[in-house]
C-alpha positions in Angstrom: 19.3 26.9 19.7 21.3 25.4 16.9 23.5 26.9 14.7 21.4 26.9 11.9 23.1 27.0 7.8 21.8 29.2 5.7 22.5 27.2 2.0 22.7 30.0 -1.3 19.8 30.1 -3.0 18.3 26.9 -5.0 18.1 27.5 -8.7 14.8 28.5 -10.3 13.9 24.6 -11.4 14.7 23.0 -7.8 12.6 26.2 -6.4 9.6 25.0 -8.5 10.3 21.2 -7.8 10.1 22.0 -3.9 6.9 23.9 -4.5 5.5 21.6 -6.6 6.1 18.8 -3.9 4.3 20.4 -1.0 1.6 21.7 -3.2 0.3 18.3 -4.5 1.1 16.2 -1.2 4.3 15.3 -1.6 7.1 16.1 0.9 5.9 18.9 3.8 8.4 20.7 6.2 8.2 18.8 9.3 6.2 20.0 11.7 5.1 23.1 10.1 2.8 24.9 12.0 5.8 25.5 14.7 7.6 27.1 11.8 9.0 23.5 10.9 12.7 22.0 11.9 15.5 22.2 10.1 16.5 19.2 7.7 13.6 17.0 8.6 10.8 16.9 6.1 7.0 14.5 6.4 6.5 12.5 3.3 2.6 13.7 2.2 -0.1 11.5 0.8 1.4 11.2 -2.6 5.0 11.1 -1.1 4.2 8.1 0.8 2.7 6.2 -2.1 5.9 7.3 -3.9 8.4 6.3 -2.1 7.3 3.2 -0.7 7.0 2.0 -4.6 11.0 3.1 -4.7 11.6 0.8 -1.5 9.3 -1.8 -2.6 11.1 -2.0 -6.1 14.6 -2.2 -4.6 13.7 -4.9 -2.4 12.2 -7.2 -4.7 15.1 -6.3 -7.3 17.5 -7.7 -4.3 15.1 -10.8 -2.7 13.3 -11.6 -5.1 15.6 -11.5 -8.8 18.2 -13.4 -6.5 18.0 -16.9 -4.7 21.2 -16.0 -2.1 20.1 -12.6 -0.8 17.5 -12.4 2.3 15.8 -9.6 4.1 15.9 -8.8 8.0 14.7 -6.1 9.8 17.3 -4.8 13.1 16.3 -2.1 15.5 17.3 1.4 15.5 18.6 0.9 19.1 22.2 -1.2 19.5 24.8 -1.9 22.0 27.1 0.7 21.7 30.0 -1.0 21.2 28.8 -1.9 17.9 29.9 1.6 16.9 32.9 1.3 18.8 33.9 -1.9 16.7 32.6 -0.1 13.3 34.9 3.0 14.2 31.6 5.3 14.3 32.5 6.8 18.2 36.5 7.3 17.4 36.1 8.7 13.5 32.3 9.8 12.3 32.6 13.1 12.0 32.7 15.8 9.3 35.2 19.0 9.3 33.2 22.1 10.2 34.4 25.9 9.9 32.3 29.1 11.0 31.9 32.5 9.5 32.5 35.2 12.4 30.5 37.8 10.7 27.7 35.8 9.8 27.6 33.0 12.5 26.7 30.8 10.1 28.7 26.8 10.0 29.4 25.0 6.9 31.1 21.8 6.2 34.7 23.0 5.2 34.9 19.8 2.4 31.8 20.8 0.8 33.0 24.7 0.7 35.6 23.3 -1.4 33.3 21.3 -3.5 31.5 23.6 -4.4 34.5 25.8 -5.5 35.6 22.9 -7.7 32.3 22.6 -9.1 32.0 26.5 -9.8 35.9 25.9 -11.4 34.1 23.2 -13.7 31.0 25.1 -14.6 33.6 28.0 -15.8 35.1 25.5 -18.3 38.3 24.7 -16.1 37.7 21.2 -15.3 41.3 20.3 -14.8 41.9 22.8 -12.4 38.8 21.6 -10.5 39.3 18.2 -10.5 43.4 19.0 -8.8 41.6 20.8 -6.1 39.3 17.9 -5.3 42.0 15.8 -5.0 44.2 17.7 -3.1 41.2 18.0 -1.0 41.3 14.4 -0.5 44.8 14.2 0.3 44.6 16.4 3.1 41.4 15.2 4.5 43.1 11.4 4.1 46.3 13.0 6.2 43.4 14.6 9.0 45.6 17.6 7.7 42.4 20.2 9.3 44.7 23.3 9.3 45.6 22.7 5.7 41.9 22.3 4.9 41.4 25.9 6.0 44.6 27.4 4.2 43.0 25.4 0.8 39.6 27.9 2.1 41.7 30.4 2.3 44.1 30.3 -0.5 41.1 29.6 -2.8 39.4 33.1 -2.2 36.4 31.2 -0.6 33.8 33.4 1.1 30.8 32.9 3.5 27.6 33.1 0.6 26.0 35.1 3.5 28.4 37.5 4.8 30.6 37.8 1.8 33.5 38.0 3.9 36.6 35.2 4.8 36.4 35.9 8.2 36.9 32.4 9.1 37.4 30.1 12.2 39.8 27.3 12.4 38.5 23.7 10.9 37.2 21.4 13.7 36.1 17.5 13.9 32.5 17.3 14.6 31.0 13.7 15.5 27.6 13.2 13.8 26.1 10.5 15.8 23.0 11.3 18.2 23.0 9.9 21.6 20.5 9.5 23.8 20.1 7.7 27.1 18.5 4.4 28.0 17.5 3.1 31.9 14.4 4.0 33.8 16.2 6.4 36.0 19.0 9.7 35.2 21.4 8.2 37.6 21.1 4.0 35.9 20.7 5.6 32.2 23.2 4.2 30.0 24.6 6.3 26.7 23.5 4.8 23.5 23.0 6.1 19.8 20.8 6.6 17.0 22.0 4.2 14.7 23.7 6.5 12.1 23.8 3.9 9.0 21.8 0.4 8.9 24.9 -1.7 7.9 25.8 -2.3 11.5 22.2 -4.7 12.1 23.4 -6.7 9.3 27.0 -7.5 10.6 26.0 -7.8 13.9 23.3 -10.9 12.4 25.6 -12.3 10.2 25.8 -15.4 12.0 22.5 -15.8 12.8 21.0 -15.5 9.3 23.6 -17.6 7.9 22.8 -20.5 10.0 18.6 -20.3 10.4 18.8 -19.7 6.5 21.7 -22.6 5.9 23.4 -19.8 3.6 25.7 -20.9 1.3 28.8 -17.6 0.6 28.2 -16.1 -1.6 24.7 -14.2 0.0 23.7 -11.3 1.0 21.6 -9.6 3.5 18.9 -6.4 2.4 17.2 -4.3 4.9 15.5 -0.9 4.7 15.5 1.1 7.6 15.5 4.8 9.4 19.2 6.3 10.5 20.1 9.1 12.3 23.2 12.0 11.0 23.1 15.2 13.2 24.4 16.9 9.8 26.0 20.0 9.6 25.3 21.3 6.1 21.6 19.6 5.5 19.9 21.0 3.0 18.9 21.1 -0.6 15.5 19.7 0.2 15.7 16.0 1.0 18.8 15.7 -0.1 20.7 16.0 2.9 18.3 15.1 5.9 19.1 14.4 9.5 16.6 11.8 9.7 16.3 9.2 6.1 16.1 6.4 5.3 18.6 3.6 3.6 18.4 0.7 1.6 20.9 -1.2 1.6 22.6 -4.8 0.7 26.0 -6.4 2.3 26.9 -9.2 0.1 29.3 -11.6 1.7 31.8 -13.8 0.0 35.3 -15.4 -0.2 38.4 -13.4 0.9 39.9 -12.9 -2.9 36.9 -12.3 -5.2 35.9 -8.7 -3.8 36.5 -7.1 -7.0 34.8 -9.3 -8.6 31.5 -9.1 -6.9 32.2 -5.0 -6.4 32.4 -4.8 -10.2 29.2 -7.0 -11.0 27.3 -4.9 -8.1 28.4 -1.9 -9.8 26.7 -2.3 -13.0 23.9 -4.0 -11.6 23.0 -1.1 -9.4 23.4 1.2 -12.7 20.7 -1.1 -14.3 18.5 -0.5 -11.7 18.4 3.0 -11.4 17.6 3.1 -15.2 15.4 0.6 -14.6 13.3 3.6 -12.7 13.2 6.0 -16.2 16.4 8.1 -15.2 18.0 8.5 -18.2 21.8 7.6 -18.8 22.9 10.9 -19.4 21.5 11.9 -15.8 24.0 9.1 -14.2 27.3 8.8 -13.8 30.1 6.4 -11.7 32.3 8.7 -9.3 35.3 6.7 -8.2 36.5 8.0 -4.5 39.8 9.8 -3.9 39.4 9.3 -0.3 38.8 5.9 0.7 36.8 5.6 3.9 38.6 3.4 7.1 37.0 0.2 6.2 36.9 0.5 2.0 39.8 -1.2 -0.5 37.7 0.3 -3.5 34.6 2.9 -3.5 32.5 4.4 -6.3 29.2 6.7 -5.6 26.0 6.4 -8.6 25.5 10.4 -9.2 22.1 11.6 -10.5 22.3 14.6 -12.2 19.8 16.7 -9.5 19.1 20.6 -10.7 21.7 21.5 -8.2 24.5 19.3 -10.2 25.7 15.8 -10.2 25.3 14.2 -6.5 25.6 10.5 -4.9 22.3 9.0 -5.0 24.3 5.3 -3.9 27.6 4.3 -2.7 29.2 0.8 -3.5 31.9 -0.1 -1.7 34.4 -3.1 -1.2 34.3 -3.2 3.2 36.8 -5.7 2.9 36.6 -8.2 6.5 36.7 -4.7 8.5 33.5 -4.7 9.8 32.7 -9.1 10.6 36.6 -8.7 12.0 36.2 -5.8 14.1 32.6 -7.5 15.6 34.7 -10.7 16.1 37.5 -8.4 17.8 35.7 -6.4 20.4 32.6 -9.1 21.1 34.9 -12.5 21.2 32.3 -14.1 19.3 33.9 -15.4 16.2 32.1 -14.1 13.1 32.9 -16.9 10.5 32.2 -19.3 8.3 33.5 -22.3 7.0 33.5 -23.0 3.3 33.6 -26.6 1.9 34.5 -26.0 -1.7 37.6 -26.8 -3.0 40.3 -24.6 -3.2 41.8 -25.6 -6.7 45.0 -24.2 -5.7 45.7 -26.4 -2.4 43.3 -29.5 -3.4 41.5 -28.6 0.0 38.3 -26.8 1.3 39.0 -23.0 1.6 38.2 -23.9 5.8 37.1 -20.9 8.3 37.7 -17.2 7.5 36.4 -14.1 7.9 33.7 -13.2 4.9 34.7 -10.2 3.2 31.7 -7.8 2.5 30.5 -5.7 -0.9 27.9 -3.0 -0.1 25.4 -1.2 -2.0 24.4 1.7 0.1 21.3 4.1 -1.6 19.2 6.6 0.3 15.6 6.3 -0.2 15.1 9.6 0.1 17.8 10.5 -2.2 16.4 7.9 -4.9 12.8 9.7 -4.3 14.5 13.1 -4.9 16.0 12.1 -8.2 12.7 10.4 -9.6 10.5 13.0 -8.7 13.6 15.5 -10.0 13.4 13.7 -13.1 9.9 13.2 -13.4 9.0 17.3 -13.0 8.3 18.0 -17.0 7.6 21.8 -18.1 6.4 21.3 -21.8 4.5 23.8 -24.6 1.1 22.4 -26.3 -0.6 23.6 -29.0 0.4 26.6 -31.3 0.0 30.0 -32.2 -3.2 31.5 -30.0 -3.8 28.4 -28.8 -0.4 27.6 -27.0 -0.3 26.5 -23.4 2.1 25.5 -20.8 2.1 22.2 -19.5 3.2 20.9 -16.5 3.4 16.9 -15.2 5.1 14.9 -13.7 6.4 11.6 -16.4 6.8 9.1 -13.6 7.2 5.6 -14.6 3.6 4.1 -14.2 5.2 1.4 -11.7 6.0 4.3 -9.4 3.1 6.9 -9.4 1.4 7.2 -6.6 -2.4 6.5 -8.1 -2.1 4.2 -11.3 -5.4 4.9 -12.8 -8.1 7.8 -12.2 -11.9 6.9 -12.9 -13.6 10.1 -13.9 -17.5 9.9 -15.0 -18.1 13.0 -17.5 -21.0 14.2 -15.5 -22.2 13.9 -11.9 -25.8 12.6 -12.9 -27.2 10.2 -15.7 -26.3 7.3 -14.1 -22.5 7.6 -14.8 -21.1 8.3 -11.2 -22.7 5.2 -10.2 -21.1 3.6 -13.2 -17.8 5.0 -12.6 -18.0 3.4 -8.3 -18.6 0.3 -10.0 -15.6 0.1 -12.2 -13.6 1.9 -8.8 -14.7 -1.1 -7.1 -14.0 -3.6 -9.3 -10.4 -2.4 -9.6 -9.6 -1.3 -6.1 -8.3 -4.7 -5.0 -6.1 -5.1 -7.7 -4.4 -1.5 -8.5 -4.2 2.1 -6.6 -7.0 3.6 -8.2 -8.8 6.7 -7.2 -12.3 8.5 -8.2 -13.5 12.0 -8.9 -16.3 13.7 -10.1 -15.5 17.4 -9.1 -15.2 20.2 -11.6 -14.8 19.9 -15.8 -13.4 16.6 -16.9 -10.2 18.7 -18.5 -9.4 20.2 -14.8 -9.5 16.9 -13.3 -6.8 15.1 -16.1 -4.6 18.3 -15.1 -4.9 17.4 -11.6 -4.0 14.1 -12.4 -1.2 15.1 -14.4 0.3 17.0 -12.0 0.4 14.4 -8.9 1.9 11.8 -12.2 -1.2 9.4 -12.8 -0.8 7.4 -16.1 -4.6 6.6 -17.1 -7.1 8.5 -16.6 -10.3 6.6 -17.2 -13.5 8.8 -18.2 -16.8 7.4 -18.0 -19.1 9.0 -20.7 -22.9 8.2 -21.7 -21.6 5.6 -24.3 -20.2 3.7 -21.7 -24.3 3.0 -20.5 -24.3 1.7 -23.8 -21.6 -0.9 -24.6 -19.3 -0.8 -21.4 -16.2 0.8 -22.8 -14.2 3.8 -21.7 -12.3 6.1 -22.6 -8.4 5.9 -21.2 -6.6 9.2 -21.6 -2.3 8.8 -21.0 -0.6 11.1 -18.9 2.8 11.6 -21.3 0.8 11.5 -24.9 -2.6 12.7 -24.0 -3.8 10.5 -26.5 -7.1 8.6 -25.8 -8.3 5.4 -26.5 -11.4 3.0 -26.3 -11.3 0.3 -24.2 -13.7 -2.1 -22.6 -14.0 -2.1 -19.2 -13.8 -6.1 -18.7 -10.1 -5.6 -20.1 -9.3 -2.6 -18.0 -7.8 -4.5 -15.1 -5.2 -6.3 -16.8 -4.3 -3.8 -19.3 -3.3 -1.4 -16.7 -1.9 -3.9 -14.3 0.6 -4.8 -17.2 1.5 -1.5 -17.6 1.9 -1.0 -14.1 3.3 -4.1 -13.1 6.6 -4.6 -10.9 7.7 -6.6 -13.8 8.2 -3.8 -16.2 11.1 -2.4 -13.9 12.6 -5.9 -12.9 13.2 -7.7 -16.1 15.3 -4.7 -16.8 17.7 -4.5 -13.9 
């Protein structure tokens, strides 16, 4: 059996968040009926719809808003010395510490995290950010002893147990392996790919010459990876099965910061882009550079449990293309015919250096649907009422428009399949005639629907409904021969991409 982490208890908001999400089809604990498994989580009905509107955004944002940047799709299985040359085998891991009273394992960085943030709640920022740093230094120096004497001088205690009774830090690799060969005794050790950057590298070449790419470009691929984490929790936010997105943009040795500046603030755009507000976001610079990075900064969303990275961008430098070119004795570059204004001559063969943007889709769904989860008072006096919906941006909700006939006879269900119909092909629409007309907008409400479109008696009459909006609840009369392109407007990809 695994060692399983118990995390302290969620806050009251990201309690109702979770429930809310399982309730109305959103996220489910994977395989549930077995009493589920830990950190891996079924997107639902709504989920799906949800999050595949997040991946489908991003990838237009990055192939379709930009002429140099092309999509592939690389399997989860690779040789394994790709993660030899990436330095996955000989350095992914994360330093883990147990409690002997409790049993329980915890990443000994984020124990120290979380002090700082406690420090910074309690109005002693200073003092918080000095231990993050000196945090840094010693995981930078693989200094593991004087990780646990920082644990212990800091007071830090097991949220279980209550007790300090700690073991010493150890290295723990997060990379599943598996074998590969038709037989025990032929099998071969290989891994699930732990990050999706390594299908790009690997197809540098070969994307750069079927596509005649001229540096600068870049390459976008979503995809599955693997982290056998040992603190996963926090609902989706830390899974050991997700999902990236991600973009390495290659160009000339020199310009790096450059690029990794303009990739900054364009990756900020986007996430507002979404409806996060700017106060919800913030730039975290790294103290600890990772092996392959000459500059790092993480996007953090301000989640119910605090400020977390949502998306990492990071300057690889030629680590990854040179270590490939290394280890496979293929060469892994490309040569540039511009003129190098400084020599008079073409910059010749090099190495590309690399700028990523790196953002979990699962991480990105947490945020929105974070953000999204709106607790509100109508009315007053006597007639005051708690509200509760979910303000996604119309692009993104799962259903865009709800067609609702007032009553189940008269005529008007047979109405309302007609204008289901007509729509159907053209926008996510769904119909329902059960219970009162009020029950089914609060339904509607709650899984983030923007229109709902009641069909009434009058419609018979002149063909116009009535569209009620989610975030107003005001109502309007509209005919139904405009209703497809008013709400594919509203709903369009267009009204996210023209602001990234």
């Amino acid at each position: 059996m695994e060692n399983k982490v118990v995390a302290p208890a969620e806050n009251g908001l990201m309690k109702k968040i979770v429930s809310h999400a399982k309730e109305y089809g959103f996220v489910f604990p994977s395989s549930e009926i077995y009493d589920g498994l830990q950190a891996v989580y079924d997107y639902g009905q709504m989920g799906v719809e949800l999050k595949n509107n997040i991946k489908t955004v991003w990838y237009k944002a990055m192939t379709q808003l930009n002429d140099n940047i092309v999509g592939i799709d690389a399997a989860i299985f690779m040789h394994p010395l790709t993660w030899k040359a990436s330095g996955h085998i000989d350095g992914f891991s994360d330093p883990m510490i147990d409690n002997k009273d409790s049993k329980k394992r915890y990443r000994a960085d984020v124990l120290v995290e979380e002090r700082a943030a406690q420090m910074e709640a309690a109005g002693k920022k200073d003092e918080a950010d000095a231990l993050v740093k000196k945090l840094a230094r010693l995981l930078e120096a693989d200094d593991l002893k004087g990780v646990q004497d920082l644990i212990t001088n800091e007071k830090i205690t097991c949220p279980i147990s209550g007790t300090a009774n700690w073991t010493e830090v150890r290295q723990f690799n997060l990379m599943f392996s598996t074998q590969v060969g038709s037989v025990a005794e032929d099998a071969s050790t290989i891994y699930l790919r732990p990050e999706t950057a390594q299908g790009i590298f690997v197809n540098f070449l070969n994307v750069q010459k079927t596509g005649r790419m001229k540096i600068p470009f870049g390459i976008a691929q979503i995809g599955k990876a693997f982290r056998n984490e040992i603190v996963a929790r926090q609902f989706t936010f830390r899974m050991r099965e997700f999902e990236q997105m991600e973009m390495q943009f290659f160009i000339r040795p020199g310009t790096e910061m450059e690029w990794y500046k303009k990739w900054k603030e364009t990756r900020l755009n986007w996430h507002k882009a979404l409806g996060i507000p700017a106060e919800k976001l913030r730039f975290h610079d790294h103290e600890k550079l990772a092996h392959y990075a000459n500059a790092a900064v993480d996007i953090e969303f301000e989640f119910p449990f605090g400020f977390k990275e949502m998306e990492g961008i990071h300057s690889r430098t030629d680590f990854d293309l040179g270590n490939h070119q290394e280890l496979s004795k293929k060469k892994q570059q490309y040569f540039d015919n511009d003129i190098d204004e400084a020599t008079g001559k073409p910059y010749g063969n090099y190495v590309p250096y690399v700028v990523e943007t790196s953002v979990g889709a699962d991480r990105c769904f947490l945020a929105v649907l974070c953000n999204a989860y709106t607790e509100e008072v109508t009315g007053e006096g006597e007639s005051q009422k708690e509200r509760v919906y979910l303000k996604l941006h119309p692009t993104l909700a799962p259903i865009k428009a709800a067609i609702l006939p007032i009553t189940k006879k008269d005529g008007l269900p047979e109405k309302a399949m007609e204008i289901y119909n007509e729509l159907k092909y053209d926008i996510k629409v769904t119909y329902e005639d059960k219970d009162s007309i009020g029950k089914r907008y609060t339904r509607n409400d709650l899984i983030g629907t923007p229109f709902c479109i009641a069909v009434d008696h009058q419609t018979l009459e002149d063909n116009t409904v009535t569209i009620r909006h989610r975030d107003s609840m005001e109502q309007e009369r509209v005919a139904i021969s405009e209703l497809r392109l008013k709400i594919r407007k509203e709903t369009s990809w267009r009204t996210i991409l023209e602001k990234v």
